[in-house]
C-alpha positions as CSV (number, residue, x, y, z in Angstrom):
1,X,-31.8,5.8,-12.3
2,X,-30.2,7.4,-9.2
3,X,-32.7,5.1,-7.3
4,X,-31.3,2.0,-9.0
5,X,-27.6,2.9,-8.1
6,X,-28.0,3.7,-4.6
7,X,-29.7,0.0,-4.3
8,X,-26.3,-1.7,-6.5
9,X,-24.2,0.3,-4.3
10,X,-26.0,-0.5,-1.2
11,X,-26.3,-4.4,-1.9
12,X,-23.0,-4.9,-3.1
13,X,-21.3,-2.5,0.0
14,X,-23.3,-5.1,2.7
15,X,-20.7,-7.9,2.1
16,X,-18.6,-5.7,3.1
17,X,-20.0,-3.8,6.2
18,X,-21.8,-7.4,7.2
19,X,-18.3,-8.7,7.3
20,X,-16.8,-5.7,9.5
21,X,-20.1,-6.0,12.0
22,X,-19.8,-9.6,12.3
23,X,-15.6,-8.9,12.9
24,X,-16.5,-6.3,15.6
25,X,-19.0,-8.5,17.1
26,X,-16.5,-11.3,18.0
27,X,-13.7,-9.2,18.3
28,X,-13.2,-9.3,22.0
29,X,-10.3,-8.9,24.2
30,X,-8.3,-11.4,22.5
31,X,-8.8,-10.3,18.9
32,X,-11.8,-13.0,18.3
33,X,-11.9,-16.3,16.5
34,X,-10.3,-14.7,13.2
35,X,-7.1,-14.1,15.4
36,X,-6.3,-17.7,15.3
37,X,-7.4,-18.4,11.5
38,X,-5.6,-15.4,10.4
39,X,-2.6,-15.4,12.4
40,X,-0.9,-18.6,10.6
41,X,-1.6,-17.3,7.3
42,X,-0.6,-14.2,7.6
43,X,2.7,-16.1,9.1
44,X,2.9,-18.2,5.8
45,X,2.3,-14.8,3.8
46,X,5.0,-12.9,5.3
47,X,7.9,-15.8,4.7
48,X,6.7,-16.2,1.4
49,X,7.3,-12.4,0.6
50,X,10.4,-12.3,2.5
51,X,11.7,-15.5,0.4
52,X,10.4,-14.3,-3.2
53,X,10.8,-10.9,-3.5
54,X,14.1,-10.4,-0.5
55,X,12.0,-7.7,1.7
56,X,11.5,-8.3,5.8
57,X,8.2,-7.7,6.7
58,X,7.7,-5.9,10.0
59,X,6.2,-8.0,12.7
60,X,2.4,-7.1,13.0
61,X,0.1,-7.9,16.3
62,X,-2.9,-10.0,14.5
63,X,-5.0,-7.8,16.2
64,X,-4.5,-5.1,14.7
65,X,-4.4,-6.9,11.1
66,X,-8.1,-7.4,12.2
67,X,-9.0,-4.4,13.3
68,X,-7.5,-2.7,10.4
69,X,-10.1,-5.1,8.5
70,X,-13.0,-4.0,10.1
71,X,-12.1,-0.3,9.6
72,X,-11.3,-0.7,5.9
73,X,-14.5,-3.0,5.2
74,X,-16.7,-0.6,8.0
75,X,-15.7,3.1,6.5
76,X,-15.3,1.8,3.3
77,X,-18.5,-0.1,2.9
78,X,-20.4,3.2,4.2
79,X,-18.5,5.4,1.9
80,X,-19.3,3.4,-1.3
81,X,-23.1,3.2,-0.3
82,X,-23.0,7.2,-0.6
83,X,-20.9,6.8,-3.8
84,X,-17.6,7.9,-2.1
85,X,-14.6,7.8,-4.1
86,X,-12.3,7.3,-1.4
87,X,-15.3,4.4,0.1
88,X,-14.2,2.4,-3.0
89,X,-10.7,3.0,-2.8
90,X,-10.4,1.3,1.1
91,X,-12.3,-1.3,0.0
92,X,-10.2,-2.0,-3.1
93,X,-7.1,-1.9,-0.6
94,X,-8.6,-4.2,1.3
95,X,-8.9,-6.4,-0.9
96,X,-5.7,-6.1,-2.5
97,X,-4.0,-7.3,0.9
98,X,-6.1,-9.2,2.3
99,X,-7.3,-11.7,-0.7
100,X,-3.7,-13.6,-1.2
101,X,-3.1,-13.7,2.5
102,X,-6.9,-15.3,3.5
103,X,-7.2,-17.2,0.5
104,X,-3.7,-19.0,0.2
105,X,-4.6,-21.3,-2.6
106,X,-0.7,-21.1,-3.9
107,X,0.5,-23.2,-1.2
108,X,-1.6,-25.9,-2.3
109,X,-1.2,-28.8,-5.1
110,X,-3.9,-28.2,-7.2
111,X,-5.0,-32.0,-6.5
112,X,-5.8,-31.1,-3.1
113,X,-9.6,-31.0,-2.3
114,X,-9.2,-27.5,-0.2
115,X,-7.3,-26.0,-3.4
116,X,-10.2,-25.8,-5.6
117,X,-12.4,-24.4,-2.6
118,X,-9.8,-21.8,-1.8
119,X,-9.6,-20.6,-5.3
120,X,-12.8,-20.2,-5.9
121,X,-13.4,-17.9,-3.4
122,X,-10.1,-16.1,-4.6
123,X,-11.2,-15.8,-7.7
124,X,-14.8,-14.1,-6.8
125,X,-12.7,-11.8,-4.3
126,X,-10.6,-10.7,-7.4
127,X,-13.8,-10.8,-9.0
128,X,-15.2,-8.0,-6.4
129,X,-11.8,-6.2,-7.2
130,X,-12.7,-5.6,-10.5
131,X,-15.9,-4.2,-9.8
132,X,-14.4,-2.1,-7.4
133,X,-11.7,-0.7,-10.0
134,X,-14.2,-0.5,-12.2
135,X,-16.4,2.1,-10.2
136,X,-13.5,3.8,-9.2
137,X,-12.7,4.7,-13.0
138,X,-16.1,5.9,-14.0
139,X,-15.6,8.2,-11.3
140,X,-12.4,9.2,-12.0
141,X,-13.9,9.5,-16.3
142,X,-16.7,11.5,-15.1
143,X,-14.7,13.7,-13.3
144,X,-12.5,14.5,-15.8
145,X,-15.3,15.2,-18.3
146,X,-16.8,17.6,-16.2
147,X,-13.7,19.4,-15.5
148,X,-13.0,19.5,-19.6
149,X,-16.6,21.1,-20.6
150,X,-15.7,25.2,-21.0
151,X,-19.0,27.2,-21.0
152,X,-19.5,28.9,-24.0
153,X,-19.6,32.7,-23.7
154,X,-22.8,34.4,-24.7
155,X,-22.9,36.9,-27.4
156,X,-25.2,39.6,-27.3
């Protein structure tokens, strides 16, 4: 059984860590192709919060955004393989953030042919979420069941 979970938790943390290697690969001096795919988005993102919810985001250098990626998928993907609570958590935050911002399928009509594309894969990133939440509170119930269980005293 132990066997089994290593090899789900393995499989489903090499999306992650893939992603990170591939990020670090092309990152570069100039932040990599992502830079440019990222930085408009992440443009669109932060006027959109400002405008809806009335909060200034702080300007952020791209390059960081990515390399902030890379460490969140990289440490987090690693943790989780080991069953890490704290893997699962960076990789939940990650894709907290991240998800709306790459996969901007709100400022689309849904009659446009990219919407239904960008959705999708909005949809299986929320879908990862869940897993990831998921994990995170069986830990959390396992934990507190072991910390509830009171040895019984022996009587002699």
């Amino acid at each position: 059984m132990g066997f089994t979970l290593f090899i789900g938790r393995l499989l489903f943390a090499s999306f992650f860590i893939l992603s990170a290697y591939q990020l670090y690969l092309e990152f570069g001096t100039d932040g990599g192709p992502v830079v440019k795919v990222l930085e408009p988005k992440l443009n669109v993102f932060t006027k959109l919060i400002t405008l809806k919810v009335g909060i200034k985001v702080p300007e952020v250098d791209t390059k960081h955004v990515v390399m902030t990626v890379i460490v969140l998928q990289g440490l987090g993907g690693v943790g989780f393989i080991f069953g890490s609570y704290l893997g699962a958590i960076l990789l939940a935050l990650h894709q907290l953030i991240f998800t709306p911002v790459l996969y901007d399928f709100y400022n689309y009509d849904a009659e446009d042919p990219e919407f239904s594309q960008i959705f999708s894969k909005f949809t299986q990133n929320m879908a990862l979420l869940g897993a990831l939440l998921f994990f995170i509170g069986m830990k959390h119930s396992i934990s507190l069941r072991k910390s509830r269980k009171i040895p019984k005293a022996k009587t002699s």
